[in-house]
GUVEXMI-906206 format. One record per residue: x, y, z of N, C-alpha, C in turn; residue number from 1. Coordinates in Angstrom, 1 decimal, decimal comma. Layout:
residues N
PT | n_east | n_north | n_up | ca_east | ca_north | ca_up | c_east | c_north | c_up | num
PT | X | Y | Z | X | Y | Z | X | Y | Z | NUM
...
This chain:
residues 80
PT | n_east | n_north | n_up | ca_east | ca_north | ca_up | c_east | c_north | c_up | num
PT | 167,3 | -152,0 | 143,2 | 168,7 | -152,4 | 143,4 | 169,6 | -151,2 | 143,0 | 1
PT | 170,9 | -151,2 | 143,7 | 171,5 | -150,0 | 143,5 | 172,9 | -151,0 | 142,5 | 2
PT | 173,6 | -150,3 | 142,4 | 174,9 | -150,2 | 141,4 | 176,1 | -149,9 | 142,2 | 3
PT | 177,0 | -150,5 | 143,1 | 178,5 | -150,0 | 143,9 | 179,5 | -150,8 | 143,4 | 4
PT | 180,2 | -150,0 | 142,3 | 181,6 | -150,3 | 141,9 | 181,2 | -151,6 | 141,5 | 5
PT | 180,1 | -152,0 | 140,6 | 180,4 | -153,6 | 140,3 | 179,9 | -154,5 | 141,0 | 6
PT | 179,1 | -154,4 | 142,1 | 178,5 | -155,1 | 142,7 | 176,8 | -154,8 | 142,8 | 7
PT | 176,5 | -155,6 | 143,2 | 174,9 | -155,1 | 143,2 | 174,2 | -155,2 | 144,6 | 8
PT | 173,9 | -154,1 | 145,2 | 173,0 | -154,2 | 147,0 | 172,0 | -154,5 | 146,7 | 9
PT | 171,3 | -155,1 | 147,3 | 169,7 | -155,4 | 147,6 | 169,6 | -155,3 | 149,5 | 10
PT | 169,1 | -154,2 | 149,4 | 168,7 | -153,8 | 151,0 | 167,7 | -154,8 | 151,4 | 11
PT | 168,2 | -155,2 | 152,6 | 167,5 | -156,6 | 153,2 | 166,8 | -155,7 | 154,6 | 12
PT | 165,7 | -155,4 | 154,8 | 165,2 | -155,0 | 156,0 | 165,5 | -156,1 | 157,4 | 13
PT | 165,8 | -155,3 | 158,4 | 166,5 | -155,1 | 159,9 | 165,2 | -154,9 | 161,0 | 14
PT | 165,7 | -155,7 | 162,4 | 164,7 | -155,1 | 163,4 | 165,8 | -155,0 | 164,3 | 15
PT | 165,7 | -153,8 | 165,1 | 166,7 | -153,8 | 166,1 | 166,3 | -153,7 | 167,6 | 16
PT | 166,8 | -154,0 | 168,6 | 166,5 | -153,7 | 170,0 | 166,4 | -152,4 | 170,6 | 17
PT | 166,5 | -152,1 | 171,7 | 167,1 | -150,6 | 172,5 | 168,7 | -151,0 | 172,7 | 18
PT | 169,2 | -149,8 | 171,9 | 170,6 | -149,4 | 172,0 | 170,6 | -148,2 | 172,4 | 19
PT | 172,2 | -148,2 | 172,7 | 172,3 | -147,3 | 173,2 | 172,9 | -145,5 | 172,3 | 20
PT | 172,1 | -144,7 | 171,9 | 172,5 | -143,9 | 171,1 | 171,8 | -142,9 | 171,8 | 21
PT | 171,6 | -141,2 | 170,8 | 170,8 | -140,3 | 171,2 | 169,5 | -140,2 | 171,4 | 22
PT | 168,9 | -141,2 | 170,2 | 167,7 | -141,2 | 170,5 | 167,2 | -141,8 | 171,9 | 23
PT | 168,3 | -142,6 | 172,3 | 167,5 | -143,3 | 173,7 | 168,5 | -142,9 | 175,2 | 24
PT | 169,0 | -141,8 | 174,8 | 170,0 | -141,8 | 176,0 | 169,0 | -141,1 | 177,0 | 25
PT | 168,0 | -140,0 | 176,5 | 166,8 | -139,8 | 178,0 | 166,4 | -141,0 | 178,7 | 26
PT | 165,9 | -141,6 | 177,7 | 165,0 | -142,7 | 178,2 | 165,7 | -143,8 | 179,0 | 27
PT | 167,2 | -144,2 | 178,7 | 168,3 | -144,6 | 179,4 | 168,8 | -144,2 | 181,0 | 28
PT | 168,5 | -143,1 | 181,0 | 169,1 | -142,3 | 181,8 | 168,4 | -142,5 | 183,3 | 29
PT | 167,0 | -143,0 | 182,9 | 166,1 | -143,5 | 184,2 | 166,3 | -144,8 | 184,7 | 30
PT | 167,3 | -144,7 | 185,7 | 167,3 | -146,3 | 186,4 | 166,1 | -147,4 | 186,0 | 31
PT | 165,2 | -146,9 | 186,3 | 164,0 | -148,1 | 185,8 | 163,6 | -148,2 | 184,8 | 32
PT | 163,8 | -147,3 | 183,8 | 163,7 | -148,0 | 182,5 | 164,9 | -148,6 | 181,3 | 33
PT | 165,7 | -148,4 | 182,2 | 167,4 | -149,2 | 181,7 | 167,2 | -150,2 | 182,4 | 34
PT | 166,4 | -150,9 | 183,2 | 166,3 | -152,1 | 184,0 | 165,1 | -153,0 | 183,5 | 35
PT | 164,2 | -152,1 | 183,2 | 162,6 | -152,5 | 182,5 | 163,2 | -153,1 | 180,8 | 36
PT | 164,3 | -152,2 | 180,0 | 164,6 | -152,8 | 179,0 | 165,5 | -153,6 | 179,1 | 37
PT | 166,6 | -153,5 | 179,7 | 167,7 | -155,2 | 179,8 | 166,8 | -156,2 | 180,5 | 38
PT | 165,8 | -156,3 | 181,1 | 164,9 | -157,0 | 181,3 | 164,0 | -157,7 | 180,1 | 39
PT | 163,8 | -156,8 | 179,1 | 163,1 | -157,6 | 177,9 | 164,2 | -158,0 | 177,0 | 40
PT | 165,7 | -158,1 | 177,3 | 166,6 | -158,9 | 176,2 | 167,1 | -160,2 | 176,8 | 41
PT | 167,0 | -160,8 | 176,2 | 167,7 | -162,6 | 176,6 | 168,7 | -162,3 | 176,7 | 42
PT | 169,7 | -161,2 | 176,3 | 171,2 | -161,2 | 176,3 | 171,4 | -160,5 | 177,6 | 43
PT | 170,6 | -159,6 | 178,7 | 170,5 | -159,0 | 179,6 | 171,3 | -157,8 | 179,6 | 44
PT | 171,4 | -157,2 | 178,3 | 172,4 | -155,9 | 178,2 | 171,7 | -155,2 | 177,1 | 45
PT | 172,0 | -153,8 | 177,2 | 171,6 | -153,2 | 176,5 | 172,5 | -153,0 | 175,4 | 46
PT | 172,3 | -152,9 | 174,1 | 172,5 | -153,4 | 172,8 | 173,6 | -151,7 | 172,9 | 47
PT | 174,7 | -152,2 | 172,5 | 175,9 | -151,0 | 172,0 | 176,4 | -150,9 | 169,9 | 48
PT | 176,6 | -150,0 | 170,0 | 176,8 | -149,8 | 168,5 | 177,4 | -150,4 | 167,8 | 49
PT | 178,6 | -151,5 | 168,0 | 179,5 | -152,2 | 167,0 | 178,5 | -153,3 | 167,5 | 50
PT | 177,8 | -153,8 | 168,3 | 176,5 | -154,8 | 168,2 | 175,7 | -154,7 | 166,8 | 51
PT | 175,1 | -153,5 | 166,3 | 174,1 | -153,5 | 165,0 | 175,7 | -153,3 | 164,3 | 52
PT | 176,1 | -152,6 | 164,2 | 177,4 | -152,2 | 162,9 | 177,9 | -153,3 | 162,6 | 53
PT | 178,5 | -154,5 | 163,1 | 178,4 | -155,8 | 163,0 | 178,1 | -156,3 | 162,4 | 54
PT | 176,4 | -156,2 | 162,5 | 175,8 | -157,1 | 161,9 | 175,1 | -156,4 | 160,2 | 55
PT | 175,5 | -155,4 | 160,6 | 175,3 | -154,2 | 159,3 | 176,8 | -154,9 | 158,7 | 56
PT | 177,6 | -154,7 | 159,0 | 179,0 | -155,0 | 158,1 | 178,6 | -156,4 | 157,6 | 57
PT | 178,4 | -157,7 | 158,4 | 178,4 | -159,1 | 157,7 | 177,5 | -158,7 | 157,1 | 58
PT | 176,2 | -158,4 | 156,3 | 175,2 | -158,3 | 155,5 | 175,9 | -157,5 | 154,5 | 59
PT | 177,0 | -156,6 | 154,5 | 177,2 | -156,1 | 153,3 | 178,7 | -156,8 | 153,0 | 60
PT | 178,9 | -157,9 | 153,6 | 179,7 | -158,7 | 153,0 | 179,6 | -159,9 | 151,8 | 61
PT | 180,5 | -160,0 | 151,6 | 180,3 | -161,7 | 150,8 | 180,0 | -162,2 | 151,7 | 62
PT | 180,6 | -162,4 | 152,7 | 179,8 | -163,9 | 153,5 | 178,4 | -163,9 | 153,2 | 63
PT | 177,8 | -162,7 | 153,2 | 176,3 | -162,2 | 153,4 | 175,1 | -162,8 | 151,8 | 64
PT | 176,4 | -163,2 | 150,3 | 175,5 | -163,4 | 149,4 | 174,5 | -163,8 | 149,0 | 65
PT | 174,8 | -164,2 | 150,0 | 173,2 | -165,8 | 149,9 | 172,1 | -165,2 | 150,2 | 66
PT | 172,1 | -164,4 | 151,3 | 171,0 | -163,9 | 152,2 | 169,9 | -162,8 | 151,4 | 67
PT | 168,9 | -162,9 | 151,1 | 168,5 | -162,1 | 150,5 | 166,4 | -161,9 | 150,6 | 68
PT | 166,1 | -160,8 | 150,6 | 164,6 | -160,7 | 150,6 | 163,6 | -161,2 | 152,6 | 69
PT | 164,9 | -161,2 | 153,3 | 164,6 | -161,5 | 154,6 | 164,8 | -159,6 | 155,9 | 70
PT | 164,0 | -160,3 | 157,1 | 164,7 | -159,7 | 157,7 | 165,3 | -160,1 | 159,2 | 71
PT | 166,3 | -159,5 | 159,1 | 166,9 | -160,2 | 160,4 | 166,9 | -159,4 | 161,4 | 72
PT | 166,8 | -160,0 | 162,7 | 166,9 | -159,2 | 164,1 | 167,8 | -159,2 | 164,5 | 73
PT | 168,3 | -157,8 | 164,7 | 169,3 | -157,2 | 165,8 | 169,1 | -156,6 | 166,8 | 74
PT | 168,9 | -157,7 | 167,7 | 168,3 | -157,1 | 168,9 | 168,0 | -157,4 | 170,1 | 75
PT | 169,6 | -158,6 | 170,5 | 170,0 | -158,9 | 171,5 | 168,6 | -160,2 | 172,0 | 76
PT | 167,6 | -160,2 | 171,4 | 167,0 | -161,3 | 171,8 | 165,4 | -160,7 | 172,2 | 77
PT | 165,4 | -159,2 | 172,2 | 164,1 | -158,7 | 172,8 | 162,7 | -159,5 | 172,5 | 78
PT | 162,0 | -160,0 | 173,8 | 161,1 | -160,5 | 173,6 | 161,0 | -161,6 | 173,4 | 79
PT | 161,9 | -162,7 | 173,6 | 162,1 | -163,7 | 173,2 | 161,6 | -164,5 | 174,4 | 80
């Protein structure tokens, strides 16, 4: 556990989908496999950055106190 101004983090491990960033903008860039991956999300879109940042901000909120020693998916539904 870390120490911020008085409060205490406990990093909760994350799974996330295909978003859209540098690491996947090649792999994006191919018609069929931007169609092959909105194809494996229930939400039928490909995951954009205030998508995970979102869900990164409610975890490091209060709302978030309870939640602890889990991990949650962000990730539009992949595989589901």
């Amino acid at each position: 556990m870390s120490n911020l101004g008085g409060k205490v983090a406990l990093v909760t491990g994350g799974s996330r989908g295909i978003g859209r960033g540098i690491m996947t903008a090649e792999v994006l860039a191919d018609p069929a496999n931007l169609e092959r991956n909105i194809g494996l999300t229930a939400l039928g879109r490909i995951g954009q950055v205030p998508d995970i940042a979102d869900a990164v901000a409610f975890l490091a909120s209060d709302d978030a106190r309870w939640i602890t020693g889990t991990k949650i998916d962000v990730n539009g539904g992949v595989n589901l």
